[in-house]
C-alpha positions in Angstrom: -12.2 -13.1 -14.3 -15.6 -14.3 -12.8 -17.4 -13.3 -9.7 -20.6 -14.6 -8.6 -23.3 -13.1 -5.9 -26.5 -14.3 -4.6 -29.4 -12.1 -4.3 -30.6 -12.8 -0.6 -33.1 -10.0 -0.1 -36.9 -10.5 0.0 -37.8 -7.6 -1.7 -36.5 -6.9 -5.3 -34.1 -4.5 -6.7 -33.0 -3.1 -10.1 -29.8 -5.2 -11.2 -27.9 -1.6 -11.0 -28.2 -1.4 -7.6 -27.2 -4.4 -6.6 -24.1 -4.2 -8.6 -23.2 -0.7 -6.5 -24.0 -2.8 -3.6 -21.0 -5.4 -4.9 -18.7 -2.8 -4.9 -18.8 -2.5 -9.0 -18.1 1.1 -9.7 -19.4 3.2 -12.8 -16.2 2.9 -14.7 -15.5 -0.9 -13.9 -19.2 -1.0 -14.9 -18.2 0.7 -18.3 -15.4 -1.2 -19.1 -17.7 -4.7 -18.7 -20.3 -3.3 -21.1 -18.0 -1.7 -23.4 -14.8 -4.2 -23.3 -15.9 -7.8 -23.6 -17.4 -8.4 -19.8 -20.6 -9.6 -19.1 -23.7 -9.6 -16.9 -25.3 -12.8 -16.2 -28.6 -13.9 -13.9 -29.1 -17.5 -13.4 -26.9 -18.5 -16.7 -28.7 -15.4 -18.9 -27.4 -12.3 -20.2 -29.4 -9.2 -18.5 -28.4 -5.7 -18.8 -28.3 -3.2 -15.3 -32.5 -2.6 -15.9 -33.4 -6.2 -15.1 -35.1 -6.9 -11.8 -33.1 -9.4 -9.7 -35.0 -11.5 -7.3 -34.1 -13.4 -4.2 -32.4 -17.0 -4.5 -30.8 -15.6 -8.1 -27.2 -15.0 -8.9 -25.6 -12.6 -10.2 -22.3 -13.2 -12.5 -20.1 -10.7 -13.2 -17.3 -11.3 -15.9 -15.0 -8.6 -16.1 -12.1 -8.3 -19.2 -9.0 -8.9 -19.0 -6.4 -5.8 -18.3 -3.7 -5.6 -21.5 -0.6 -4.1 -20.7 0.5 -0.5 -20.3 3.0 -0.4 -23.4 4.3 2.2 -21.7 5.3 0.8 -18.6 8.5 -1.3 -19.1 9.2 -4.6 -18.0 11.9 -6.0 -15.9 13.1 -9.6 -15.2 14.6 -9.2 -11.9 13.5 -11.9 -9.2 10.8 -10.4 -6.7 10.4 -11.3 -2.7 7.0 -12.8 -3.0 5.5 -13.1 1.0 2.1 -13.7 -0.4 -0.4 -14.2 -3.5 -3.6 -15.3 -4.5 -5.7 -14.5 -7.3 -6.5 -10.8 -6.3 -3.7 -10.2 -4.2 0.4 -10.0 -4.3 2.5 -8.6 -1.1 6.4 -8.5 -1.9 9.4 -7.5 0.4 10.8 -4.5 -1.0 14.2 -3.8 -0.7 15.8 -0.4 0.4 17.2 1.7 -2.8 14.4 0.6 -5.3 11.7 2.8 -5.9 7.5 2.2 -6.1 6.9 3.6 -9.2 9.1 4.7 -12.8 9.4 8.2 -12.9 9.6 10.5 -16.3 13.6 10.3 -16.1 13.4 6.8 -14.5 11.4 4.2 -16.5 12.8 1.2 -15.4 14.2 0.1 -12.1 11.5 0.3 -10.0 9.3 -2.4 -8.3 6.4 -2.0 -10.4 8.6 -2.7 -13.1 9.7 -6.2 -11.6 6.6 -6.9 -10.9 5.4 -6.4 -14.6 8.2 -9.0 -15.5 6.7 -11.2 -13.2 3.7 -11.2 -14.2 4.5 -11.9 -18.1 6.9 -14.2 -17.3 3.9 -16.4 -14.9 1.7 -15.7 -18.2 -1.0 -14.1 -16.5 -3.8 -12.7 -18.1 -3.7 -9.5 -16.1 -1.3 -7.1 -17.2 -1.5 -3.8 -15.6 -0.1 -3.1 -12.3 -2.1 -2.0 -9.2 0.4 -0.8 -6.7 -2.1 -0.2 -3.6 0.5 0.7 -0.8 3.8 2.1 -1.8 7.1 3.0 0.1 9.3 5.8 -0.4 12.9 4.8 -2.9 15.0 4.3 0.5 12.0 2.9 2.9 12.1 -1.2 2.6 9.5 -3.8 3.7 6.4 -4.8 2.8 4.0 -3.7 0.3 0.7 -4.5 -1.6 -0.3 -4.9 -5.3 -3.7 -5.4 -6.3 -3.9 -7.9 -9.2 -7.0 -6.5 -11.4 -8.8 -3.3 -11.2 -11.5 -4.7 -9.1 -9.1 -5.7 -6.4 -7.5 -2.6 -6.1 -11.3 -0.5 -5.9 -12.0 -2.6 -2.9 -8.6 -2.3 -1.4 -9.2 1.8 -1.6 -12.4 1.4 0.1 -10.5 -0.6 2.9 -7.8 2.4 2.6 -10.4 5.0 3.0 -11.8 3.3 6.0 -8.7 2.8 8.0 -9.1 -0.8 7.3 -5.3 -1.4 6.5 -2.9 -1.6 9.2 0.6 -0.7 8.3 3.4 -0.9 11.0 6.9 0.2 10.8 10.0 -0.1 12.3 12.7 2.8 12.4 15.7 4.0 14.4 15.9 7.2 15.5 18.6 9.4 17.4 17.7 12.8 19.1 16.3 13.6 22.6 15.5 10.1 23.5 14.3 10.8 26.9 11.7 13.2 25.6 10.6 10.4 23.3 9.3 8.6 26.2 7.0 11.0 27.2 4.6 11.0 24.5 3.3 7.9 21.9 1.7 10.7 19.0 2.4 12.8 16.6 0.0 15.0 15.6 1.3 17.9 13.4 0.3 19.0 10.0 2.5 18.8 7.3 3.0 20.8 4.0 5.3 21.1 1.0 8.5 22.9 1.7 8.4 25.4 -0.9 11.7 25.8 -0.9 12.1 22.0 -2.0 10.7 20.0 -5.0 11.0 17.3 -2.6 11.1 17.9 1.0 7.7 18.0 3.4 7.7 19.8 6.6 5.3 20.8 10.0 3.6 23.6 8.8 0.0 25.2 9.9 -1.0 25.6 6.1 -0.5 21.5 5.8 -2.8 18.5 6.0 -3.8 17.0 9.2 -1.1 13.9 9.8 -0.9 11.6 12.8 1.5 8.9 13.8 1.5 6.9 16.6 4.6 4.8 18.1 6.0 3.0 20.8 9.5 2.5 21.9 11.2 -1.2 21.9 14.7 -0.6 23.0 16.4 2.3 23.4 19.8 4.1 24.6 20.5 7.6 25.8 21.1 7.9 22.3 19.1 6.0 20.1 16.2 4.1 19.7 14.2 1.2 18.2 10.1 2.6 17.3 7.2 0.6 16.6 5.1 3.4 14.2 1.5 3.1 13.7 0.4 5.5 10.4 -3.3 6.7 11.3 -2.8 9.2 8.0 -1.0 8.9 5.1 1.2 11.9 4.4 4.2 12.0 1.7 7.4 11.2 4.0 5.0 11.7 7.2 7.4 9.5 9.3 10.7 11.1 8.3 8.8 14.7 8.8 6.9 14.3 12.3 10.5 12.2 13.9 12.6 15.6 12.7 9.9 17.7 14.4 10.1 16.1 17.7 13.9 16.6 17.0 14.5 12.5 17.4 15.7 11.9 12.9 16.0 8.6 11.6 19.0 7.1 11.1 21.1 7.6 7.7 18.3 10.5 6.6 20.4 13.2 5.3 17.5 15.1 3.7 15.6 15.1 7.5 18.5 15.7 9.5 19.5 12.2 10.7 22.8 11.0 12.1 24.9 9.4 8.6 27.8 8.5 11.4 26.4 4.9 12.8 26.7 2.4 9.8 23.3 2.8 7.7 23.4 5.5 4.9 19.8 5.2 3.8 16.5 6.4 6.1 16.3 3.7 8.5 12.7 2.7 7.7 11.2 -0.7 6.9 7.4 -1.6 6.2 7.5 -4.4 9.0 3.6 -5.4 9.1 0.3 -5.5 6.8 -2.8 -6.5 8.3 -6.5 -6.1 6.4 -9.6 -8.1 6.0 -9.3 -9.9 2.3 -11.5 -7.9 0.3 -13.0 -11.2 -1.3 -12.4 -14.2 1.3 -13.1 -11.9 3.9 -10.1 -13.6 6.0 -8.3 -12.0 8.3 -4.6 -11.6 7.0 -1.6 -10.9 8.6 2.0 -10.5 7.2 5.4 -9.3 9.2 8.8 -9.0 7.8 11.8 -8.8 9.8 13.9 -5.7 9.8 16.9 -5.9 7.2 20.8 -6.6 7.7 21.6 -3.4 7.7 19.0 -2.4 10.6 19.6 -5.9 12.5 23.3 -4.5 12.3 22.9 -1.3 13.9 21.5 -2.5 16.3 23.9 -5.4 16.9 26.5 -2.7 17.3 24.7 0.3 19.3 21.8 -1.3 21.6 
């Protein structure tokens, strides 16, 4: 894959520092020397100590990624909302999870998305999962399509540069739900779970944000804004404020109202292309089984 700068700067600068200042890290800098990439300025092979002038460009060929043997494929047709050359957002459904696991090497999205990927021949083979969602949590979510992609993606991550809004319901004390829109409570590993977080002083700092769309005395319908990323951070901060989602036997939630998996669903991904530097935007509607809950109980 090819990328191409110009050098607009009057002054000049070692070729190294200009390919920081692309976003080229060390190790994607290693792998171009050492893995069949190249450098080139104005058409000619120049190694990071040449001297780049203004009105040049700079071309970047980075190699191909080869699969991960050890990351199976699986030909199981994939919710494609968006793709480009760098990019690939899917709907993912409730009950599938992100990423294999030592017991559980198949089954999982990246899996389906390997198969995809051989089966449309591309050269690219690893996968570059840059948001994920929990096994039972559905909706959108991001793959980066080469190693590149997914560096600049994290840099967008690590600025706060990627929106991600989601949609749960939620039963509890509804009316003290209304008197607040954040979360903020630090959350931990409940040591006496391998898999369970909860509020603890001793945690990481975590804040969500939401606002409410319909509600009952009962129930209600949030609109979640992450502004951290903890493991399960929804799920944990909505027990908290005593208000569990629906169908979330693990954090306390009601399993009597017709949905028997966390009602939880990625609805919205919004980011500045790393590349294009367009604006995108993608929303997904909730799933049946939310749609129906709410059908029956709002």
């Amino acid at each position: 894959m090819e990328f191409t700068w110009k050098y607009d700067k009057e002054s000049s600068q070692l070729l190294r520092g200009f390919i920081r200042d692309c976003g080229i890290s060390k190790q994607l800098l290693a792998k171009i020397k050492y893995q069949g990439g190249k450098i080139e300025v104005d058409g000619v092979e120049q190694t990071v100590r040449y001297t780049i002038n203004q009105g040049q460009i700079l071309k970047i060929i980075i190699p191909d990624e080869k699969e991960h043997e050890t990351m199976l494929s699986e030909d199981v047709p994939i919710d494609i909302v968006f793709e480009d050359d760098h990019l690939l957002v899917v709907n993912k459904p409730a009950g599938v999870a992100s990423i294999p696991a030592q017991y559980h090497p198949n089954g999982t999205m990246a899996n389906r998305v390997k198969g995809y990927y051989k089966k449309q021949g591309y050269k690219n083979q690893v996968i570059h999962i840059v948001t994920r969602l929990d096994r039972d949590t559905s909706g959108l979510m991001l793959f980066a399509k080469h190693g590149f992609s997914h560096a600049q993606m994290d840099v967008l991550l690590g600025a706060k540069q990627v929106e991600k809004r989601y949609k749960a319901l939620v039963s509890g004390d509804i009316n003290q739900l209304k008197n607040r829109k954040d979360i903020i409570a630090p959350i931990d590993r409940d040591y006496n779970s391998l898999i369970k977080r909860t509020v603890a002083p001793t945690g990481k700092n975590a804040h969500t944000e939401y606002w409410i769309e319909r509600s009952t005395d009962e129930l209600a319908l949030v609109d979640i804004l992450l502004h951290t990323g903890r493991t399960h951070q929804i799920r944990v901060h909505f027990e908290h404020i005593n208000a569990s989602l629906l169908g979330d036997g693990m954090y306390g939630g009601r399993m009597d109202l017709g949905i028997q998996r966390q009602a939880l669903h990625c609805g919205k991904l919004a980011f500045i292309h790393p590349f294009t530097k367009e604006k995108l935007t993608f929303t997904q509607e909730l799933p049946k089984d939310m749609q129906q809950v709410i059908q029956n109980y709002f």
